[in-house]
C-alpha positions in Angstrom: 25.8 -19.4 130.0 27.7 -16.9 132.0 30.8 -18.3 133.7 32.0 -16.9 137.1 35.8 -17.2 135.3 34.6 -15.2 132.1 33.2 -12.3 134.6 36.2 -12.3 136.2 38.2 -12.2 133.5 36.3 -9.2 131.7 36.0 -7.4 134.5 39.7 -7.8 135.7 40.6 -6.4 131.8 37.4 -3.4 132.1 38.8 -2.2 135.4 42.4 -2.2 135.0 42.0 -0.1 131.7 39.1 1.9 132.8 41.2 3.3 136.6 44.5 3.4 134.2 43.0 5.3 131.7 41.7 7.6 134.7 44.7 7.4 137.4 47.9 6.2 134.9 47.2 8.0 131.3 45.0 10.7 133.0 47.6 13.0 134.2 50.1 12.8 131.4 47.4 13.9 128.6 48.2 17.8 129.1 52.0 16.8 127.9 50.8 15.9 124.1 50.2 19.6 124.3 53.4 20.6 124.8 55.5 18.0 123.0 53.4 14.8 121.3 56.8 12.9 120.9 57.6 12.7 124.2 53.8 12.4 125.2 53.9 9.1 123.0 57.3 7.9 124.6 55.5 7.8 127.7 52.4 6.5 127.3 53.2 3.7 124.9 54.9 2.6 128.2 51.8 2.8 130.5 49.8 1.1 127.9 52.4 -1.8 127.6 52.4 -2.2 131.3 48.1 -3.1 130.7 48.8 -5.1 127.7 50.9 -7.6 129.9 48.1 -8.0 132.3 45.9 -10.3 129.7 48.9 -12.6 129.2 48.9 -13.3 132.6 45.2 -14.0 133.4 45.3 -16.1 130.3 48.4 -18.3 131.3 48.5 -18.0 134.5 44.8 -18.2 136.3 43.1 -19.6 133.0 46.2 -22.1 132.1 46.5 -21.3 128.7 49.7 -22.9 126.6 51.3 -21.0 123.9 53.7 -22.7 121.6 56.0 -20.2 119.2 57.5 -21.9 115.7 59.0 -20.4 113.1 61.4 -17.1 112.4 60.6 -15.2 115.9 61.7 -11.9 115.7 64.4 -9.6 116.1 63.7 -7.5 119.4 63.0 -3.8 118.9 62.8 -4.0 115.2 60.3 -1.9 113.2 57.4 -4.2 111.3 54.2 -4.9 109.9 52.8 -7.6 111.4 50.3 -9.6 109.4 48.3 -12.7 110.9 45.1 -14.4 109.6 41.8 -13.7 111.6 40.7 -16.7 112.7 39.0 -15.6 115.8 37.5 -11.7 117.2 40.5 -12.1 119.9 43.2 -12.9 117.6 44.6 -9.5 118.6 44.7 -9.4 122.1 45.8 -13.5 122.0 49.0 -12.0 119.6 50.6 -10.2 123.1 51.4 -13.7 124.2 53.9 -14.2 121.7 55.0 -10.3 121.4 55.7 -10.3 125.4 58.1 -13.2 124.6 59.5 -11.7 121.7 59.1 -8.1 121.2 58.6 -5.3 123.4 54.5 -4.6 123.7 55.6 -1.1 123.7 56.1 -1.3 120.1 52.7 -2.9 119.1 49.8 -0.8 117.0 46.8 -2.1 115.8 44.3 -1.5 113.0 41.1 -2.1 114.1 37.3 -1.0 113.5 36.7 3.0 114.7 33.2 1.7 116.7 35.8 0.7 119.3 37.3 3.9 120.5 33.7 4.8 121.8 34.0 2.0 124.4 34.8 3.3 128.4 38.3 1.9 129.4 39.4 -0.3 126.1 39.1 2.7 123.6 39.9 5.4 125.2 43.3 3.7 126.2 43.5 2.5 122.4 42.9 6.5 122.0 46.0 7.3 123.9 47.9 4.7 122.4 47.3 5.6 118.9 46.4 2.8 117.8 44.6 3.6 113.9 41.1 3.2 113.5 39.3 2.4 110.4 36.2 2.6 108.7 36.9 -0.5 106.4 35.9 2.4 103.3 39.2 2.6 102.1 38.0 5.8 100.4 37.9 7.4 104.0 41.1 5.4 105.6 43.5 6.2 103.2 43.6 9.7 104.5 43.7 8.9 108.0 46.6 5.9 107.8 48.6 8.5 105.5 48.5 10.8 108.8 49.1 8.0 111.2 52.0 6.5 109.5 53.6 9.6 108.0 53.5 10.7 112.4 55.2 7.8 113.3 57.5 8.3 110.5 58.4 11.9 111.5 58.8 11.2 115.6 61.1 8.1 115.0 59.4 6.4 117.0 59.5 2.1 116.2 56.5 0.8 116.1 55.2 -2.9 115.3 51.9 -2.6 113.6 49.2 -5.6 113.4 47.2 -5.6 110.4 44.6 -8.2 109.8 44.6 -8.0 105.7 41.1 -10.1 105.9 39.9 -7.3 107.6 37.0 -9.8 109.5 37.2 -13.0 111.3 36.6 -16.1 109.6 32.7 -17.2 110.7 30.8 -19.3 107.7 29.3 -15.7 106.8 32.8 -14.6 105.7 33.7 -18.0 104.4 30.9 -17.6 102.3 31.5 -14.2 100.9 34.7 -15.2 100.5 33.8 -18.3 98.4 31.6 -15.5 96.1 34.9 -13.6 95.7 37.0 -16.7 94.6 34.3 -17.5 92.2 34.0 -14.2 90.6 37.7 -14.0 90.1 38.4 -17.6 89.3 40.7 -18.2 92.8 40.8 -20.9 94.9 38.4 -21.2 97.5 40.0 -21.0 101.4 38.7 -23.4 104.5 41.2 -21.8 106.6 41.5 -18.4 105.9 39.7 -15.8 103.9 41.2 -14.2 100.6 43.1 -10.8 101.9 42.4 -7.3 100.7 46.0 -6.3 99.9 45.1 -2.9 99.0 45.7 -1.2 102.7 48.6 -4.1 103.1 50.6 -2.5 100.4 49.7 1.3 101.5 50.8 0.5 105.0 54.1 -0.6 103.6 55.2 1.8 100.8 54.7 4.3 103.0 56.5 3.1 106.1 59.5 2.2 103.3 59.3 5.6 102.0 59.4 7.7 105.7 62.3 5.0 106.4 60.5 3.1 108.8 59.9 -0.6 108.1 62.3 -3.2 108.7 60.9 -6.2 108.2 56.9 -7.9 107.7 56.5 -10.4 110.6 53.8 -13.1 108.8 51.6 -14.8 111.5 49.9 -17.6 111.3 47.7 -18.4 114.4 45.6 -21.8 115.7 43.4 -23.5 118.1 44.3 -26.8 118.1 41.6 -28.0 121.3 38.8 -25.0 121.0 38.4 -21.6 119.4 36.7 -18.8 121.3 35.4 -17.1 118.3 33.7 -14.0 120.2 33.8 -12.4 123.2 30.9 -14.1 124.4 32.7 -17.2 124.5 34.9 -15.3 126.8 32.1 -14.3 128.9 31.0 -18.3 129.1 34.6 -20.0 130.4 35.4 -20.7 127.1 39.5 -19.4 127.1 42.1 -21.1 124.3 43.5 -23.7 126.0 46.3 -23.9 122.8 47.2 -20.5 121.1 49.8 -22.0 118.5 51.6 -19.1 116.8 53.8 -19.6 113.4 56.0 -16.6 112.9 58.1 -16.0 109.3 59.9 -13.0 109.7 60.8 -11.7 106.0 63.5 -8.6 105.5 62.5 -5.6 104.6 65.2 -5.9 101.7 63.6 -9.0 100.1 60.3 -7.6 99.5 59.1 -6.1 96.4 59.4 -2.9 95.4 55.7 -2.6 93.0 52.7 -2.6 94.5 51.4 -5.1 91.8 54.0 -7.8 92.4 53.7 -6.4 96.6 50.1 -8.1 96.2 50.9 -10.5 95.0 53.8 -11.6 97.7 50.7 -11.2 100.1 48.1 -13.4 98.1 50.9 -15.9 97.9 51.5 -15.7 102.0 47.7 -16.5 102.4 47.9 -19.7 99.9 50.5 -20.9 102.3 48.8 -20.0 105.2 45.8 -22.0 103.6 48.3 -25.2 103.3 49.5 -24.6 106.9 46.0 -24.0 108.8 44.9 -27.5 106.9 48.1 -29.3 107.7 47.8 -28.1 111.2 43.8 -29.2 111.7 44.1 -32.3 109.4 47.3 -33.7 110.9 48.5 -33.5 114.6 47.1 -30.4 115.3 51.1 -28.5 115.5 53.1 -26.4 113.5 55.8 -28.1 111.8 58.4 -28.6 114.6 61.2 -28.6 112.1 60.6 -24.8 111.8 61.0 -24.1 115.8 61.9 -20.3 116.8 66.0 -19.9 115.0 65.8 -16.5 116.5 65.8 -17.0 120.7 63.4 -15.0 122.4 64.3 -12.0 124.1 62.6 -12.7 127.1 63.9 -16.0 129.3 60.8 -18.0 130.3 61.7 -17.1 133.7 61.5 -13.2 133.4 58.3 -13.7 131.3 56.8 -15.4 134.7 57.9 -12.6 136.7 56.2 -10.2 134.5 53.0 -12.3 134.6 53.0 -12.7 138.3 53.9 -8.5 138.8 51.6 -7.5 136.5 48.2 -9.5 138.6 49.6 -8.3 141.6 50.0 -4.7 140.2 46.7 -4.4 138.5 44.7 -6.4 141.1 46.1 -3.9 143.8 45.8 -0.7 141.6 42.1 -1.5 140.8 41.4 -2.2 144.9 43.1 1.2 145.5 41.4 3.0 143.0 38.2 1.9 144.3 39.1 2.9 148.5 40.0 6.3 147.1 37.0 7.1 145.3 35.3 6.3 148.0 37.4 8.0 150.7 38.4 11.6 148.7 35.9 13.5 147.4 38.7 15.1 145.3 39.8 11.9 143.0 35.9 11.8 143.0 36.1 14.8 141.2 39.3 14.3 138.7 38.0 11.1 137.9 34.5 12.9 136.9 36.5 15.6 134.8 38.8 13.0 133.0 35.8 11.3 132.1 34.1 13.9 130.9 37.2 15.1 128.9 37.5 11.6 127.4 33.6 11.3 126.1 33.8 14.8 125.0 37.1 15.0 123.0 35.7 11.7 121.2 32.5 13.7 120.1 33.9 16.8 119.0 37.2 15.8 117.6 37.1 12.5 116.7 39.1 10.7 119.2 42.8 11.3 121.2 44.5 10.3 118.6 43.4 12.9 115.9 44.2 15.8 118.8 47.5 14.2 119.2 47.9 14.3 115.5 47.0 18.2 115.0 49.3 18.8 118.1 52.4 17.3 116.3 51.4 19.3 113.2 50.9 22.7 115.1 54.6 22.2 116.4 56.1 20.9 113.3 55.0 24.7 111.4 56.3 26.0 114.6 59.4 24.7 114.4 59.6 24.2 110.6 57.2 26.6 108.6 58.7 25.9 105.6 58.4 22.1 106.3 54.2 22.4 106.2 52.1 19.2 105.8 49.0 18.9 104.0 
């Protein structure tokens, strides 16, 4: 059943990135034409001002605790972030911890290319660049050898979330998961789903090679009192009332260097993650509080409210705006028509912002260095 906070909540999330994608990012799409470096400076800041407005409807109208254990991380610092899926939301539930700790500037994501087609959430994710798969390695490997080697080239930091499961953990995936363990003779998971390590250990020899990586941030995230698995759960009132996050924060420098024994280090993260999910469930339903945050957060508690409470006010009065002037000015009538229209059309014939912004920053590097040319 539909709940009046669920509609709220979507609706609050659809508008603010549907008017921001129109009003904020709109304007500032000609600059990836002239230089895609400092079109990416800027709008991974407009994106990170949306990113904090989640954080706030959870915690602040929906009540939602967080608790943070483990390494934390080191502000600013270049990473792959790895976290088990144990819900469809993980990822937007992980900018709870990352407005604490990180800067949500930073913050990439893998996720499934069917999203970039939605109005609002993907085209933002367009402009954001974040990298969208296929989950046919055969056709990603190309396209994260692009992404990464771009972000390698503009020096620009960036945290990237991979979900090495590459699905959410239903009793489907449990299932097929259980086939797997049998056909390889592994131990079969409650908790988590065996990863696929093989676009894990791409993401990372590549970012080591453009020197670009400093460290893999391992997640481990639970719902100790109820677990929206879907968005529809969302939609009935049913928000986290406990997002538990377990952070272990491992140096670039103490990873492997093969890809073999690199798969391994990540199989070996999941068996613990297996031994932590059922501690955590079976027992008091918290991560080990012996293992509480060494690294402080760089974010007092205090500025972390004030972000929350600016960002509501901001989006709720940007979205009221935004409405009064397309109702009042038959001219932002008419840009907001034309951006539109650019966004669905650019997806169709090109594939999506983030493969324009791409060919932009290639056209500029032959420019500038013709002997330099990329494949």
């Amino acid at each position: 059943m539909v709940s009046w906070r669920g509609i709220y909540f979507v609706c609050a999330l659809f508008l603010g990135s549907f008017f921001g994608s129109i009003f904020m990012l709109g304007p500032f799409l000609p600059l990836m034409f002239i230089s895609p470096s400092w079109y990416r400076w800027l709008t991974d800041r407009i994106v990170a001002t949306w990113l904090t407005l989640p954080v706030a409807l959870l915690e602040l109208v929906f009540r939602a605790k967080v608790v943070i254990t483990g390494d934390g991380f080191i502000p600013g610092e270049r990473s792959v972030i790895i976290m088990n899926h144990r819900t469809r939301l993980d990822w937007m539930f992980l900018w709870n911890c990352l407005l604490r700790y990180s800067y949500l500037r930073l913050e990439k994501i893998c996720l499934k290319s069917s999203l970039k087609a939605v109005p609002g959430f993907g085209w933002a994710m367009q402009v954001a660049s974040f990298i969208f798969i296929r989950r046919k390695w055969e056709e990603d490997k190309s396209h994260f050898e692009a992404m990464l080697d771009y972000f390698c080239d503009i020096k620009e930091p960036l945290q990237l979330l991979f979900f090495p499961e590459g699905t959410d953990l239903t009793d489907y995936t449990k299932s097929r998961s259980h086939e797997f363990a049998e056909k390889n003779s592994l131990e079969k998971y409650e908790y988590v789903l065996h990863p696929r390590t093989t676009g894990f250990t791409f993401i990372v020899d590549r970012l080591r090679e453009g020197n670009n990586l400093d460290a893999i941030h391992d997640i481990t995230v639970a719902y100790p009192r109820n677990i929206p698995q879907t968005e529809k759960h969302i939609l009935s009132g049913n928000f986290p009332r406990e997002i538990h996050f377990h952070v272990r924060r491992y140096p670039v420098d103490c990873l492997p260097a093969s890809k073999e024994e690199l798969q391994l280090w990540c199989q070996e993260r999941w068996q613990e993650k297996e031994e932590r999910l059922r501690a955590f469930y079976e027992g008091e339903r918290y991560f080990d509080a012996s293992r509480r945050s060494k690294i402080p957060p760089c974010k007092s508690e205090f500025r972390v409210h004030l972000i929350k409470f600016a960002s509501l006010l901001y989006w709720t009065s940007f979205t009221v705006v935004s409405f009064i002037f397309l109702y009042m000015y038959s001219i932002v009538r008419w840009y907001a028509l034309i951006v539109i229209v650019f966004y669905v059309l650019q997806e169709k014939l090109f594939g999506g912002l983030e493969i324009i912004e791409l060919l932009c920053h290639r056209y500029h590097e032959k420019r500038l260095f013709p002997a330099n040319k990329k494949v």
